[in-house]
PyMOL Python script that loads the backbone (N, CA, C, O; Angstrom):
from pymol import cmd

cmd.read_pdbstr("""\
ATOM      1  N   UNK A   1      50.605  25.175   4.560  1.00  0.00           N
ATOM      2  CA  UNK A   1      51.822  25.158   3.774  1.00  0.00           C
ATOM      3  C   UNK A   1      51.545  24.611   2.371  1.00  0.00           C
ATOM      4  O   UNK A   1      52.102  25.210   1.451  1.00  0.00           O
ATOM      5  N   UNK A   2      50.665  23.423   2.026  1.00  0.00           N
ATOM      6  CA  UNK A   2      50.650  22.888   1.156  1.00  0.00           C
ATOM      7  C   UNK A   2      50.029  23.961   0.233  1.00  0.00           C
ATOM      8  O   UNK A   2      50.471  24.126  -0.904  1.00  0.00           O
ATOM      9  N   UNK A   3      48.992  24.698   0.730  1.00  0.00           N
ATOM     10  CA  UNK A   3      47.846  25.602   0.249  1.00  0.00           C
ATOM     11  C   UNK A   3      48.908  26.872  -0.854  1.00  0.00           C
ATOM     12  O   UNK A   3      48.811  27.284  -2.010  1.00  0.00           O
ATOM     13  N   UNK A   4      49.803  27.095   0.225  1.00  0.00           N
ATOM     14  CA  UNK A   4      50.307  27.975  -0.150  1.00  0.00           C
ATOM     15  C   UNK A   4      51.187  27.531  -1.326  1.00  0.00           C
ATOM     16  O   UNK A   4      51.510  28.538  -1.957  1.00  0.00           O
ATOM     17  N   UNK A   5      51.652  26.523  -1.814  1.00  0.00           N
ATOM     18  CA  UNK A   5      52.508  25.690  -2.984  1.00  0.00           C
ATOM     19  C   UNK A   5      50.954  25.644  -4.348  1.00  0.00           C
ATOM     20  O   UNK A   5      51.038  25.919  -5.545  1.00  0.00           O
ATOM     21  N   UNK A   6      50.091  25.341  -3.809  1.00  0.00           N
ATOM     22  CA  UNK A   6      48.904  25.025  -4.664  1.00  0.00           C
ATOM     23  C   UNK A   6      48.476  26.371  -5.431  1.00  0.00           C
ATOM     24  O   UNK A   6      48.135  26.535  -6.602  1.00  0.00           O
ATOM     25  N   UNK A   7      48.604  27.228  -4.424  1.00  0.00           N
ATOM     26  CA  UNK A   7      48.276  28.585  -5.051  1.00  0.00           C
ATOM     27  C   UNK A   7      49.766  29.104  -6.291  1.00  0.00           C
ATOM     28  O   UNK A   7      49.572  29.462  -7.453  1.00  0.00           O
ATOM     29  N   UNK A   8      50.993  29.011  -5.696  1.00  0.00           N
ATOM     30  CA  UNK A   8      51.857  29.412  -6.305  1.00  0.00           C
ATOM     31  C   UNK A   8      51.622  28.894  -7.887  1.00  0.00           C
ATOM     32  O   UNK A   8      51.444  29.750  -8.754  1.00  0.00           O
ATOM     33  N   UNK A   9      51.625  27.787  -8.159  1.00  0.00           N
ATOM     34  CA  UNK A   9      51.640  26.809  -9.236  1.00  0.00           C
ATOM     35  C   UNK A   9      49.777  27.072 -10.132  1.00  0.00           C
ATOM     36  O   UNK A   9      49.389  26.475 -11.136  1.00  0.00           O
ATOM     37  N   UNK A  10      49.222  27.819  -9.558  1.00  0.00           N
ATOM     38  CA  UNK A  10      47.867  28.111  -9.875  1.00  0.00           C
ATOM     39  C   UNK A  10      48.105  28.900 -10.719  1.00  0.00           C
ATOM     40  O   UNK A  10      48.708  29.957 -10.529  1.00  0.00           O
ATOM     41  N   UNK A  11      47.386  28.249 -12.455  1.00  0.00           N
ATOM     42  CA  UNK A  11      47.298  29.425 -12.833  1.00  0.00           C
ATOM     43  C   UNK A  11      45.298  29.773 -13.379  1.00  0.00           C
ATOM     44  O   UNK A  11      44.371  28.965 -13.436  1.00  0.00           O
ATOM     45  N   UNK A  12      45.314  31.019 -13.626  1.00  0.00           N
ATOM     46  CA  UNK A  12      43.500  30.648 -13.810  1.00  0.00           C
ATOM     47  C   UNK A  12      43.117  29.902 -14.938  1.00  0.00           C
ATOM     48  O   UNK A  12      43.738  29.743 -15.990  1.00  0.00           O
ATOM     49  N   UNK A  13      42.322  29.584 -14.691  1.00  0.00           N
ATOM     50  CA  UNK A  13      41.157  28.753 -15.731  1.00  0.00           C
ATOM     51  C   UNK A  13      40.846  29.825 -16.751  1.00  0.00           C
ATOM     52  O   UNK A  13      40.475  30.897 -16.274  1.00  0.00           O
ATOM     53  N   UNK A  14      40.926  29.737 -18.017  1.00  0.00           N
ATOM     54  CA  UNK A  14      39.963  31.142 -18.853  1.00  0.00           C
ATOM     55  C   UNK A  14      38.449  30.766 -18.675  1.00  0.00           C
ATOM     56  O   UNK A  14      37.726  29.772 -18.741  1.00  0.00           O
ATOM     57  N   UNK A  15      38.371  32.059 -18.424  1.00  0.00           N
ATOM     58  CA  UNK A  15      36.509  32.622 -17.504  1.00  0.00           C
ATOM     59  C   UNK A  15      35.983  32.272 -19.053  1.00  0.00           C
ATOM     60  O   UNK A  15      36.045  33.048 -20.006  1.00  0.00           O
ATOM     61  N   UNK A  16      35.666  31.461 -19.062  1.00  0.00           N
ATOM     62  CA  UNK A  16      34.616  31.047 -20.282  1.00  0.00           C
ATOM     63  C   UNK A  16      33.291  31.340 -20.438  1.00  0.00           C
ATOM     64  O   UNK A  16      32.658  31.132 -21.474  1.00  0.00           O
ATOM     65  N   UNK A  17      32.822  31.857 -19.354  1.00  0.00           N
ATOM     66  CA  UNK A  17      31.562  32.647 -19.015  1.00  0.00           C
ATOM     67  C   UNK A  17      31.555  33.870 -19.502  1.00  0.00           C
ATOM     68  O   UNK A  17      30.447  34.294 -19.831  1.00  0.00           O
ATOM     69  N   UNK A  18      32.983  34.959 -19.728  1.00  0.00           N
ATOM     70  CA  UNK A  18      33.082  36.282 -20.224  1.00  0.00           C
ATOM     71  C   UNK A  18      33.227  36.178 -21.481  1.00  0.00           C
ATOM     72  O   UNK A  18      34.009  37.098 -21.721  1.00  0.00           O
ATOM     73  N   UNK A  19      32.961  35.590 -22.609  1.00  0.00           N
ATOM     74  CA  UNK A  19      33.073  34.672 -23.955  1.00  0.00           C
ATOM     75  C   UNK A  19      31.966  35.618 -24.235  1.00  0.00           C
ATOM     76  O   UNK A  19      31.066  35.758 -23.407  1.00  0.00           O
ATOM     77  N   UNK A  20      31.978  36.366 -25.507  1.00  0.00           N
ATOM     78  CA  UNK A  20      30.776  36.813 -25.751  1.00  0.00           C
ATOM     79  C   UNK A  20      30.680  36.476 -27.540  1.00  0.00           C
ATOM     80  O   UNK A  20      31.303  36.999 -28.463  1.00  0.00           O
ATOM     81  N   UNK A  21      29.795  35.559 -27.545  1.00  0.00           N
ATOM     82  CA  UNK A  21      29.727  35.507 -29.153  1.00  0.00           C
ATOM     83  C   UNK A  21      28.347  34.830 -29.474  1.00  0.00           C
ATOM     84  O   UNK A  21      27.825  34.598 -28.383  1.00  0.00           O
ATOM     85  N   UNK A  22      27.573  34.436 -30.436  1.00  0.00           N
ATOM     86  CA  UNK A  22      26.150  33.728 -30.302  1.00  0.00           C
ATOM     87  C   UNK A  22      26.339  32.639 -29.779  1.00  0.00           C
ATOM     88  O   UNK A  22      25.423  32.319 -29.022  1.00  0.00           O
ATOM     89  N   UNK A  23      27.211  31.867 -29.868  1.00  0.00           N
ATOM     90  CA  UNK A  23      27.480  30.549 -29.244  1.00  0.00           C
ATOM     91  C   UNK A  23      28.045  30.199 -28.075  1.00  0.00           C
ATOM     92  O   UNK A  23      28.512  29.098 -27.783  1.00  0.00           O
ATOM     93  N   UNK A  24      27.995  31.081 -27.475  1.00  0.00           N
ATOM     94  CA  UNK A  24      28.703  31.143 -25.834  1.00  0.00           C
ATOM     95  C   UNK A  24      27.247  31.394 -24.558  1.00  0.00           C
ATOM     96  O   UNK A  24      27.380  31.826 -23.412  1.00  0.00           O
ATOM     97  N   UNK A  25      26.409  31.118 -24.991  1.00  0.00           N
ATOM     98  CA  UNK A  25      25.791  31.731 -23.951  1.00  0.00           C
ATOM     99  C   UNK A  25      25.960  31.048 -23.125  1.00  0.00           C
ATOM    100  O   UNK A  25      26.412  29.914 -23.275  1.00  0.00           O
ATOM    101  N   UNK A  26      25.557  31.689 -21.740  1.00  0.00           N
ATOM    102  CA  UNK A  26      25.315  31.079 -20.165  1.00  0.00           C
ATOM    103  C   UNK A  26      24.321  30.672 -19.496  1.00  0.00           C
ATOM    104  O   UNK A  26      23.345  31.421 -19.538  1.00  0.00           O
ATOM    105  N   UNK A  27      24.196  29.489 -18.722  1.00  0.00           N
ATOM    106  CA  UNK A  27      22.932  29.436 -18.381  1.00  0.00           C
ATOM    107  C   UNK A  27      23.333  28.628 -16.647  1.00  0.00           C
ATOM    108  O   UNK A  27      23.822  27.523 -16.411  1.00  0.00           O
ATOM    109  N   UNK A  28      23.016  29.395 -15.982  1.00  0.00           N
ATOM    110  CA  UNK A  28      23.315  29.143 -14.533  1.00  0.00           C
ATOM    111  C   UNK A  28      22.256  28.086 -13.883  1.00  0.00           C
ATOM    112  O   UNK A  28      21.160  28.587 -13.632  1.00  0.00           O
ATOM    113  N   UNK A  29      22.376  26.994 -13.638  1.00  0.00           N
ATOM    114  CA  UNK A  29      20.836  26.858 -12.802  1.00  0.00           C
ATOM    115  C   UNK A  29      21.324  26.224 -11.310  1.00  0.00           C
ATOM    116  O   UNK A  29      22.423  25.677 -11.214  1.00  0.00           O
ATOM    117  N   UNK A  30      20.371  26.351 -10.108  1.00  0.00           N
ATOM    118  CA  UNK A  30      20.763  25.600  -9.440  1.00  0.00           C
ATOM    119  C   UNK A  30      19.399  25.063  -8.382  1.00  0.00           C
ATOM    120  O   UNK A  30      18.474  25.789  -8.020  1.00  0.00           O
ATOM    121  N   UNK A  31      19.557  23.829  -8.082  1.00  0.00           N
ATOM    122  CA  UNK A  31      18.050  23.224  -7.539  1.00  0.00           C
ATOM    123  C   UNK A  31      18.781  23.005  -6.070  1.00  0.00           C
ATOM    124  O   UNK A  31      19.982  22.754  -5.967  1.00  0.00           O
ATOM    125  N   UNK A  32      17.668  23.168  -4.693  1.00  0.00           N
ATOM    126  CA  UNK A  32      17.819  22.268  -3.450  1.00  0.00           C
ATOM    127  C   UNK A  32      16.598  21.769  -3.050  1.00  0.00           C
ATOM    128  O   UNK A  32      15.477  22.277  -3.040  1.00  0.00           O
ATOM    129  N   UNK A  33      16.803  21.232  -2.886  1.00  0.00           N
ATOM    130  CA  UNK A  33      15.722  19.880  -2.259  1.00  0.00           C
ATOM    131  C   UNK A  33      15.628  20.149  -0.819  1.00  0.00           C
ATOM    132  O   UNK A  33      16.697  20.627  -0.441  1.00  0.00           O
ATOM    133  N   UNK A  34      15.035  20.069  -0.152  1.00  0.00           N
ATOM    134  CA  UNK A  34      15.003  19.771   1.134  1.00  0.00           C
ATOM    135  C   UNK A  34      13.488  19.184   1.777  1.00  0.00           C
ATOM    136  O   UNK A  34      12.326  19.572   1.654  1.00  0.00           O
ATOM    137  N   UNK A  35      14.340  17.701   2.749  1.00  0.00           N
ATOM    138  CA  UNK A  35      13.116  17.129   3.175  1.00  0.00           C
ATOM    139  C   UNK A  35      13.144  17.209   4.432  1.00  0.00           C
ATOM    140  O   UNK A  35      13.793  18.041   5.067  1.00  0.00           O
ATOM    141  N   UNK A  36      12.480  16.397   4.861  1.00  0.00           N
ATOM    142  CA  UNK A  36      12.190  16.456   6.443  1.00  0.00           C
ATOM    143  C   UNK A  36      11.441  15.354   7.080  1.00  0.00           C
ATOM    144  O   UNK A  36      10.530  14.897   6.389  1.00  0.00           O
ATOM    145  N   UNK A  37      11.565  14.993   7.877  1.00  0.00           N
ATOM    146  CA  UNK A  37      10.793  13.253   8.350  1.00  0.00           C
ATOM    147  C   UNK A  37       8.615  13.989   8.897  1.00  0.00           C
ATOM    148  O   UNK A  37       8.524  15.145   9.311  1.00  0.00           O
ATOM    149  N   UNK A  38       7.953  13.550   8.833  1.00  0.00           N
ATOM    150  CA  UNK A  38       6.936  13.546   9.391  1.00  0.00           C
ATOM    151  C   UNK A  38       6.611  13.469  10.630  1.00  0.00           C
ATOM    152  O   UNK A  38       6.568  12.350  11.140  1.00  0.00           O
ATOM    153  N   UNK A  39       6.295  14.664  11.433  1.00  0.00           N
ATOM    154  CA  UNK A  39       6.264  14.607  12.698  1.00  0.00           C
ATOM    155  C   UNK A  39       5.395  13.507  13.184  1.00  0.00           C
ATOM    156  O   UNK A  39       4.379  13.243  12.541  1.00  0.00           O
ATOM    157  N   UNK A  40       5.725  12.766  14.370  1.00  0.00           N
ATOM    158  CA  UNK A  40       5.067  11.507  14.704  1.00  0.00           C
ATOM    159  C   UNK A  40       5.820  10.312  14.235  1.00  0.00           C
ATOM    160  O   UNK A  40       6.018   9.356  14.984  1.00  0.00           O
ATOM    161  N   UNK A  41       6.378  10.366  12.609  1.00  0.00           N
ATOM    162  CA  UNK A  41       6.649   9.561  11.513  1.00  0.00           C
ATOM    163  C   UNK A  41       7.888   8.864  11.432  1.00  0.00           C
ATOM    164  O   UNK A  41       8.832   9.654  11.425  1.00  0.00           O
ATOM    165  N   UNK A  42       8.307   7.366  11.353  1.00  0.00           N
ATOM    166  CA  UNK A  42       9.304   7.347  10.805  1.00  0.00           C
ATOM    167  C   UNK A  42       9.470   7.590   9.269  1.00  0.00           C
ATOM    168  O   UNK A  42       8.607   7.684   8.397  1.00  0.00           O
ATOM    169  N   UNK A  43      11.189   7.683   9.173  1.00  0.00           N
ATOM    170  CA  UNK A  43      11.214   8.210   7.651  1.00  0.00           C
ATOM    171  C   UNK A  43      10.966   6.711   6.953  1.00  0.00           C
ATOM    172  O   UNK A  43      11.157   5.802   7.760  1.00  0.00           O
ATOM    173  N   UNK A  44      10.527   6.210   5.429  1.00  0.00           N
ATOM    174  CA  UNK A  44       9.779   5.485   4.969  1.00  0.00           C
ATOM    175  C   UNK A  44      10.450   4.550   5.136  1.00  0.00           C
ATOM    176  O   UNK A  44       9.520   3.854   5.545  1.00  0.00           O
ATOM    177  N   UNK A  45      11.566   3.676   5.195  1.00  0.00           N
ATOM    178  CA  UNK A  45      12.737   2.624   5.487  1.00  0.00           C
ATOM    179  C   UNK A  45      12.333   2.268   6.491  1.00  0.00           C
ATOM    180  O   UNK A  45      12.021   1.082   6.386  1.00  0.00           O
ATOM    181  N   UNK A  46      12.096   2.763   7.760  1.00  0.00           N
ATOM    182  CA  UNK A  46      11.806   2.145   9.033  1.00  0.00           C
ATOM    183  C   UNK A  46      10.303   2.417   9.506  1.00  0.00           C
ATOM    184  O   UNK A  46       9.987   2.070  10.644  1.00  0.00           O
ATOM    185  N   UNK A  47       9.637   2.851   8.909  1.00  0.00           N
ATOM    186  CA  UNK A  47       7.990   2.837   9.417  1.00  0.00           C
ATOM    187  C   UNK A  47       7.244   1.120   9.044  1.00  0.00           C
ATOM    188  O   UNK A  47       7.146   0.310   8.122  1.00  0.00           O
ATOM    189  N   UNK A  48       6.933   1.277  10.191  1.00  0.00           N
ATOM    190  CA  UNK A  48       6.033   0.192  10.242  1.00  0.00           C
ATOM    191  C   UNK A  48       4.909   0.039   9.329  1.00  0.00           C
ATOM    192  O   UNK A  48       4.337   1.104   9.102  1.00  0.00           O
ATOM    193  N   UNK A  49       4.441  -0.959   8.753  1.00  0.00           N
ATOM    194  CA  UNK A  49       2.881  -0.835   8.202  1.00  0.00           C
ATOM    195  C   UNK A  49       1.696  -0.673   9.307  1.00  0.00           C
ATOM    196  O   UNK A  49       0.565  -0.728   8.824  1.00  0.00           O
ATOM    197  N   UNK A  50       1.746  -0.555  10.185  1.00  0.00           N
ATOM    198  CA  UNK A  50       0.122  -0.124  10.492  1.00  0.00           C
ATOM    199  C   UNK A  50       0.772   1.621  10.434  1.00  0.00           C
ATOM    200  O   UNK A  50       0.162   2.482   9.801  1.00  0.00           O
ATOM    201  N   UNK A  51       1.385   1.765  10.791  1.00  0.00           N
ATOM    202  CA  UNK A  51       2.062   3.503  10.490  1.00  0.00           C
ATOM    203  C   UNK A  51       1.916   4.084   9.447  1.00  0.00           C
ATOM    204  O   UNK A  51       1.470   5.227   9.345  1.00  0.00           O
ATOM    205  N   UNK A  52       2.298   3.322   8.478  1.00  0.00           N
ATOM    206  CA  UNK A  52       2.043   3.527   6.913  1.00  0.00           C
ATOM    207  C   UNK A  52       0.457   3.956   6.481  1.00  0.00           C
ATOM    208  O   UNK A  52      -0.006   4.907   5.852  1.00  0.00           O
ATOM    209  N   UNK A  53      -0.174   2.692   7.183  1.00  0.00           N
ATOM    210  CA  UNK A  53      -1.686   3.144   7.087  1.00  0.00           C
ATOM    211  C   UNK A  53      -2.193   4.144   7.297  1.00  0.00           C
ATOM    212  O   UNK A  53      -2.994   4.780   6.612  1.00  0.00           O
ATOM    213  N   UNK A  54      -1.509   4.471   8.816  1.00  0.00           N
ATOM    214  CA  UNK A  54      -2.079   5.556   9.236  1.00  0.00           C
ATOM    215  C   UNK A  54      -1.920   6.979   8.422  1.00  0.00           C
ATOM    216  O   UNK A  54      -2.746   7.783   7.990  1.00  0.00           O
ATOM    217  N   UNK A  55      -0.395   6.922   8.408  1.00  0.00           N
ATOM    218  CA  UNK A  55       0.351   7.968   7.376  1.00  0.00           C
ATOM    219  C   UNK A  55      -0.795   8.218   6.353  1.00  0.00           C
ATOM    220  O   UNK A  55      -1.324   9.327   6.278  1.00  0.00           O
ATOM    221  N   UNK A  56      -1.202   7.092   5.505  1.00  0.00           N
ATOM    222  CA  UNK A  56      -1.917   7.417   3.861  1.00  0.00           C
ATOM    223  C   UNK A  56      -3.019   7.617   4.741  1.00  0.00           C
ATOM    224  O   UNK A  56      -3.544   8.420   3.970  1.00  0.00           O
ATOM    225  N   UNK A  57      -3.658   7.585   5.498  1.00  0.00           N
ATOM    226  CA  UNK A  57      -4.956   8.027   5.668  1.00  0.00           C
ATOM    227  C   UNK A  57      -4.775   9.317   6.153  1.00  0.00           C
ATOM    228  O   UNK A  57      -5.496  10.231   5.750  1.00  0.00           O
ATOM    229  N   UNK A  58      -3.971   9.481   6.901  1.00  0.00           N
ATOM    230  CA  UNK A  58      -4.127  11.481   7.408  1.00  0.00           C
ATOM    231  C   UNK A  58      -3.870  11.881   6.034  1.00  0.00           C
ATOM    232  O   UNK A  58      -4.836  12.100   5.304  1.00  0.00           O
ATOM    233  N   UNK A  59      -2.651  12.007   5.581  1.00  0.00           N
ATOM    234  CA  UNK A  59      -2.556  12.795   4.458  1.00  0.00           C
ATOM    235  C   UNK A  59      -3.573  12.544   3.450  1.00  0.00           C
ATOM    236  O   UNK A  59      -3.400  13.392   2.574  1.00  0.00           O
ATOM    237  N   UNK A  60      -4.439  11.874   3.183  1.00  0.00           N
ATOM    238  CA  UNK A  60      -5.538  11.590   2.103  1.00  0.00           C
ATOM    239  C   UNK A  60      -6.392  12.412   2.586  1.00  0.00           C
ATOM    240  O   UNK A  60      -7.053  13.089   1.799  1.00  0.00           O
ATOM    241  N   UNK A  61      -6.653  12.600   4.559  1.00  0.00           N
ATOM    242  CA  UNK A  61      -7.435  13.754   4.615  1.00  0.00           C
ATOM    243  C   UNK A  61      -7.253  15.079   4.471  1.00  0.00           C
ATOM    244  O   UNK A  61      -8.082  15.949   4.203  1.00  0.00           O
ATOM    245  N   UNK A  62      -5.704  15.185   4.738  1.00  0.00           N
ATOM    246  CA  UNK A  62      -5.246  16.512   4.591  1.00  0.00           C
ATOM    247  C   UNK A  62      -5.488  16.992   3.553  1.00  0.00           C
ATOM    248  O   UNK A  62      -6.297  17.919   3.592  1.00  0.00           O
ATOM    249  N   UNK A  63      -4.974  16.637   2.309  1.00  0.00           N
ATOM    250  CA  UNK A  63      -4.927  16.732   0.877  1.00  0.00           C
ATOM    251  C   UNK A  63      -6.147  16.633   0.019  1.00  0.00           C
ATOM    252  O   UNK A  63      -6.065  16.624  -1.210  1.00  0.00           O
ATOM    253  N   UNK A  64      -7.104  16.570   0.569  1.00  0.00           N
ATOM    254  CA  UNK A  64      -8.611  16.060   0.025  1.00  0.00           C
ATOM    255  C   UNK A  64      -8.876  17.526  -0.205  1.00  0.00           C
ATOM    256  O   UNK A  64      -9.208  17.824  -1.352  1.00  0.00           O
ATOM    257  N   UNK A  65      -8.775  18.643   0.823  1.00  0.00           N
ATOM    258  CA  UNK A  65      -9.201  19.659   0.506  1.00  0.00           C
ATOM    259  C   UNK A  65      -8.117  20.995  -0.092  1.00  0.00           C
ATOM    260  O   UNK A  65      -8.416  22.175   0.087  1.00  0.00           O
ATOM    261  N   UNK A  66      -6.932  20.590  -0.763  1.00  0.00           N
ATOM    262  CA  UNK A  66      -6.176  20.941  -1.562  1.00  0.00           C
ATOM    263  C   UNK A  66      -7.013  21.654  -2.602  1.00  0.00           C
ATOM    264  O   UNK A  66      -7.164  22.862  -2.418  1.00  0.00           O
ATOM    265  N   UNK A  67      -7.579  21.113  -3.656  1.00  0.00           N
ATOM    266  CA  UNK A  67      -8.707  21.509  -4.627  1.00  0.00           C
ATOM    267  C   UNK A  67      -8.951  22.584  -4.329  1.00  0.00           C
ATOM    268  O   UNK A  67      -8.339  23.478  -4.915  1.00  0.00           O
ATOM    269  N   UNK A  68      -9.733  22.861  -3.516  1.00  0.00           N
ATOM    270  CA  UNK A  68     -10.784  23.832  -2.764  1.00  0.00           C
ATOM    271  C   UNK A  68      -9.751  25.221  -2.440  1.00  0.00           C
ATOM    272  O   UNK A  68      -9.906  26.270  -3.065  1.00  0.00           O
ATOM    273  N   UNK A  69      -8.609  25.039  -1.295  1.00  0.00           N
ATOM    274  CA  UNK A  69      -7.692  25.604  -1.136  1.00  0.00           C
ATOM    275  C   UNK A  69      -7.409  26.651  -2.644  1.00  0.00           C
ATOM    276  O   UNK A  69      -7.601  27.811  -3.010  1.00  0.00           O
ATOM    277  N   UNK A  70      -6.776  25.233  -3.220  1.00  0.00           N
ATOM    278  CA  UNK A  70      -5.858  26.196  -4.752  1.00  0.00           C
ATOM    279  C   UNK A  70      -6.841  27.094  -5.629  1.00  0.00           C
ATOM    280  O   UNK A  70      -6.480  28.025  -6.348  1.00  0.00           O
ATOM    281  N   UNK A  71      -8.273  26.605  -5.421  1.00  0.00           N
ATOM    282  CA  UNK A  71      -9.492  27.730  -6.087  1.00  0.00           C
ATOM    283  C   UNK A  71      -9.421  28.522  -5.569  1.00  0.00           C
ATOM    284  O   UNK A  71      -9.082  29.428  -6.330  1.00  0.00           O
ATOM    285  N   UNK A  72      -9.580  29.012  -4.184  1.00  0.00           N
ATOM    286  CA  UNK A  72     -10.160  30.407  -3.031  1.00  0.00           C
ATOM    287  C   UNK A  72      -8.453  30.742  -3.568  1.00  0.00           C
ATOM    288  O   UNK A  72      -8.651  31.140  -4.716  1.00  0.00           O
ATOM    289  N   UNK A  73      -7.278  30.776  -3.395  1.00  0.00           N
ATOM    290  CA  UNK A  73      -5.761  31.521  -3.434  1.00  0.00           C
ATOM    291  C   UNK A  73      -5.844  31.855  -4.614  1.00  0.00           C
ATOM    292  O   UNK A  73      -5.756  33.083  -4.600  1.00  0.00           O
ATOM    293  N   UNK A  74      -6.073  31.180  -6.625  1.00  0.00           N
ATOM    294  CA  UNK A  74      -6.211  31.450  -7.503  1.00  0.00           C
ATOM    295  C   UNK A  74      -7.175  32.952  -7.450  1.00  0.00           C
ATOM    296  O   UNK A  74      -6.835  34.063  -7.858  1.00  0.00           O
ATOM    297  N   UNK A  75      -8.741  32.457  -6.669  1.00  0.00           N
ATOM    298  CA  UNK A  75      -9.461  34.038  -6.640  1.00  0.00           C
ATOM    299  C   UNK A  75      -9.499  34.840  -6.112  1.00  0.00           C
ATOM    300  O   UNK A  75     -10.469  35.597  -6.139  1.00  0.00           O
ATOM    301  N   UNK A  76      -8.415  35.033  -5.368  1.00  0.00           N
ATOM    302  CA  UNK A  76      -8.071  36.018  -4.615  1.00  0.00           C
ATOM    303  C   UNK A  76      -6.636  36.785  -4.868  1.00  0.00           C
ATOM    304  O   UNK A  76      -5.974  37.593  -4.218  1.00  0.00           O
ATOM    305  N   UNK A  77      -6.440  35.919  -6.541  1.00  0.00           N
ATOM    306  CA  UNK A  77      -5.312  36.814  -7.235  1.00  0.00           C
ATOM    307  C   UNK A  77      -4.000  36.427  -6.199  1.00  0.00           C
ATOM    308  O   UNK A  77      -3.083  37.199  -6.477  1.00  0.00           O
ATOM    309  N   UNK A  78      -3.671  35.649  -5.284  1.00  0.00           N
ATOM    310  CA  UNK A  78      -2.276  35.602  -4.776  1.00  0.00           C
ATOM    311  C   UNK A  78      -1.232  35.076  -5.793  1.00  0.00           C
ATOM    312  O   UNK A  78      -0.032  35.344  -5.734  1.00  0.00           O
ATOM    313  N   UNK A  79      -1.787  34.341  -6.681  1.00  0.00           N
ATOM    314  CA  UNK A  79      -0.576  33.126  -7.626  1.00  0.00           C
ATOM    315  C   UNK A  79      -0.917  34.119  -8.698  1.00  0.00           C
ATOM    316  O   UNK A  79      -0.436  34.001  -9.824  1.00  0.00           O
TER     317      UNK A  79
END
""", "prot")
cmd.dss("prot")
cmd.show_as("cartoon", "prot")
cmd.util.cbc("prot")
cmd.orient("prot")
């Protein structure tokens, strides 16, 4: 009911986006993020330090061979 009073009394906004002059341009952007906890892992607030340790040491191994990775995908023209 209320919806329907909100709409009545609605009137539009002028589309300021359909503005066409040098000084009107548009520029849309939009970012999402998305994370995710570390399997095994608590998220960083509640992990323990010997966890932590552990955490920076896998990923230091994981990531060690990143380098190597981003060379062989660069020569093989994928990026």
């Amino acid at each position: 009911m209320r919806s329907k009073r909100l709409r009545k009394g609605f009137r539009p906004v002028m589309k300021w986006y359909e503005e066409k002059d040098a000084e009107n341009d548009v520029i849309v952007a939009s970012r999402i993020r998305l994370l995710r906890n570390l399997r095994d892992y608590k998220f960083p607030w509640k992990l323990e330090e010997e966890d932590a340790k552990r955490l920076t040491k896998e990923l230091e191994e994981k990531l060690c061979g990143i380098g190597s990775l981003m060379e062989e995908v660069t020569r093989h023209g994928i990026f």
